[in-house]
C-alpha positions in Angstrom: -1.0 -2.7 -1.9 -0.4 -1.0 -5.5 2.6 -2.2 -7.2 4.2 1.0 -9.1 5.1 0.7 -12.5 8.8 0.4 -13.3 9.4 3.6 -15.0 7.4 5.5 -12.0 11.0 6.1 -10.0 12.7 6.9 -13.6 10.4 9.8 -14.0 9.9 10.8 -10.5 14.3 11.2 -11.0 13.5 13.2 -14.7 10.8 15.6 -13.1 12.5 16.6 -10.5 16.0 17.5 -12.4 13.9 19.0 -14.9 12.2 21.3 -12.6 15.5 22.1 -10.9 17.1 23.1 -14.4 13.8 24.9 -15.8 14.4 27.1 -12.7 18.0 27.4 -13.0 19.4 31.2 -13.0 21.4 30.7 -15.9 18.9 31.8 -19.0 20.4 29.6 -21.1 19.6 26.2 -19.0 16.1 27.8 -18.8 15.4 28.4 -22.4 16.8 24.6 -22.5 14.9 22.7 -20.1 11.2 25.5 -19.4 9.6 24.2 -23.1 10.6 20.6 -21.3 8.5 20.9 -18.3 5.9 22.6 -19.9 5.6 19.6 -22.4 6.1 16.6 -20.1 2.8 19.0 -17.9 0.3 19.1 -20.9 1.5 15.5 -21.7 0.8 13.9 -18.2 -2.4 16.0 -17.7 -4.2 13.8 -19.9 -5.2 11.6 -17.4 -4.5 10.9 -13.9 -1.6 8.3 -13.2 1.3 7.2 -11.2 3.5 9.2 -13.4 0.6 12.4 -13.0 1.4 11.8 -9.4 5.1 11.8 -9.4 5.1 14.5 -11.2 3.2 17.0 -9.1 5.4 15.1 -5.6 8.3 16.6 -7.8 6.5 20.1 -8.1 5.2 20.5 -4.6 8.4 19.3 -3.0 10.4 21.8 -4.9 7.7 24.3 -3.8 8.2 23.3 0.1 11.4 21.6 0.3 14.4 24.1 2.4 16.9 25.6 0.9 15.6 25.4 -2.7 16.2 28.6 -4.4 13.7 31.1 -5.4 14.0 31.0 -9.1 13.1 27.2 -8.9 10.4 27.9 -6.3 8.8 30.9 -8.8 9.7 28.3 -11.8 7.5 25.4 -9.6 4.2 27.8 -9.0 4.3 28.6 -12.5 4.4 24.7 -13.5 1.5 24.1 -11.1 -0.5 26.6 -13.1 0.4 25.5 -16.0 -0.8 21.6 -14.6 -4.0 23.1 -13.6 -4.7 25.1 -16.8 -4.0 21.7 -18.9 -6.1 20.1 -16.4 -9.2 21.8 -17.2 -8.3 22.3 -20.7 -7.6 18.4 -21.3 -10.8 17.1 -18.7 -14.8 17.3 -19.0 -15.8 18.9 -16.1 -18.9 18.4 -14.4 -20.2 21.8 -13.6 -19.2 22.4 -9.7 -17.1 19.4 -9.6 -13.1 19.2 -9.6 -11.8 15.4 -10.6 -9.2 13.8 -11.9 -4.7 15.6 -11.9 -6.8 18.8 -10.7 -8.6 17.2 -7.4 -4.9 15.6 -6.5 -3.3 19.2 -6.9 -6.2 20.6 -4.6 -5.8 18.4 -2.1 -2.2 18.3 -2.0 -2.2 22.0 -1.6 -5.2 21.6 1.5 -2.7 19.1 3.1 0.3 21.6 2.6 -1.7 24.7 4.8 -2.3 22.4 7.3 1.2 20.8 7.7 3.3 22.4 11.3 6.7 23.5 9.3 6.5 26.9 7.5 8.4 25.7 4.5 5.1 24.0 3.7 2.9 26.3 4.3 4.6 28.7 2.2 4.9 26.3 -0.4 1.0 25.9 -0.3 0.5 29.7 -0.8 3.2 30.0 -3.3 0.8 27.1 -5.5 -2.5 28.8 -3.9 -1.5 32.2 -5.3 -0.7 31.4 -8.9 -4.0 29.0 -8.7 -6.1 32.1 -7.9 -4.9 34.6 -10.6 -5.7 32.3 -13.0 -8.6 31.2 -11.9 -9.8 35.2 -11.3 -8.8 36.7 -14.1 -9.4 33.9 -16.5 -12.4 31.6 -15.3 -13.8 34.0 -13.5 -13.9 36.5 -16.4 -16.1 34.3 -18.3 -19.0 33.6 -15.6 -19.1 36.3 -13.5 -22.8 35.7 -12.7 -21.8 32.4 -11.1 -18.9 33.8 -9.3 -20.4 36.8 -7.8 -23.6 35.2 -7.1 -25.2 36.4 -3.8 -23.7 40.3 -3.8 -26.1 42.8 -3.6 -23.7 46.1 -4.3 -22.7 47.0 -7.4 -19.3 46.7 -7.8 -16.5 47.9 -10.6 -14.4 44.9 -12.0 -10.7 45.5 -11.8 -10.3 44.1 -15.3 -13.1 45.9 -16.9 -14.2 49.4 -17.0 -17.5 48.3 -16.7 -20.2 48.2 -13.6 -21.4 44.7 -12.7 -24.7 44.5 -11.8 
C-alpha cells in the first residue's frame, strides 16, 4: 500500500476551497482567488504526483458533485483546461501518446461517462467539452493533415476562410 505524504490531505483541503472561492459569484472573491488556481494548476502540472492527483479529485468532484453551483461548475471546466493546456505545455510528448497529469485527467473523465448517476456524467461532458475546444481549435489548427487524415471531400474550416484539401 502507498503511504501518502503528510501535506497530501492539507492540499486536497486548499484545492478544493480554492476552487469553491475561484468560482464564487461575488467578482471580487474571484479576482481574489482565479490567478490562485490558475497558479497552484501550472505549478502541479509539472509532474505527476499525489498532490497532481488531489488536485484534479478536487476539480472533478466539484464538476460532478450535487448541488454545486454553476459558476463553480463553469469555474472547474475551465481549470481542467487550463490543467490540460499546462500539461502539454510542461510534458515531452511522444507523438500519439498521452502520459503523465494529462493520461490521469483522460481517464478520470472515461470513468465519469461510464458511472450510473447523471451528476457524473454531466460532470464528464462539462470537462469533455472544454477539452475539445481546445484541442480543435488550437492543436488541431496546427496539424490539420494529421487530424483530417483519411477524408476524401474537401471541406471549408470554420476557423479559416480557406479550402482544405
Amino acid at each position: 500500500m502507498k503511504r501518502q505524504k503528510p501535506l497530501t490531505e492539507l492540499f486536497r483541503t486548499l484545492f478544493k476551497s480554492v476552487i469553491l472561492l475561484s468560482g464564487d459569484p461575488d467578482s471580487v472573491i474571484q479576482e481574489l482567488f482565479g490567478p490562485l488556481l490558475d497558479q497552484l494548476i501550472h505549478w502541479f502540472t509539472r509532474k505527476q504526483s499525489e498532490e497532481t492527483e488531489a488536485l484534479l479529485d478536487c476539480l472533478m468532484e466539484t464538476l460532478s458533485e450535487n448541488g454545486i453551483d454553476p459558476s463553480e461548475r463553469k469555474k472547474s471546466a475551465s481549470a481542467l483546461e487550463e490543467f490540460m493546456k499546462w500539461s502539454i505545455k510542461q510534458s515531452n510528448p511522444v507523438k500519439g501518446v498521452v502520459s503523465g497529469p494529462l493520461s490521469s485527467l483522460v481517464d478520470r473523465i472515461n470513468a465519469l461517462w461510464a458511472h450510473p448517476t447523471s451528476e457524473k456524467r454531466l460532470g464528464a461532458s462539462l470537462a469533455f467539452n472544454g477539452l475539445y475546444r481546445y484541442v480543435i481549435y488550437t492543436l488541431c489548427a496546427i496539424s490539420l493533415d494529421t487530424f483530417f487524415t483519411g477524408c476524401s471531400e474537401r471541406k471549408f474550416l470554420p476557423w479559416t476562410s480557406t479550402r482544405w484539401t
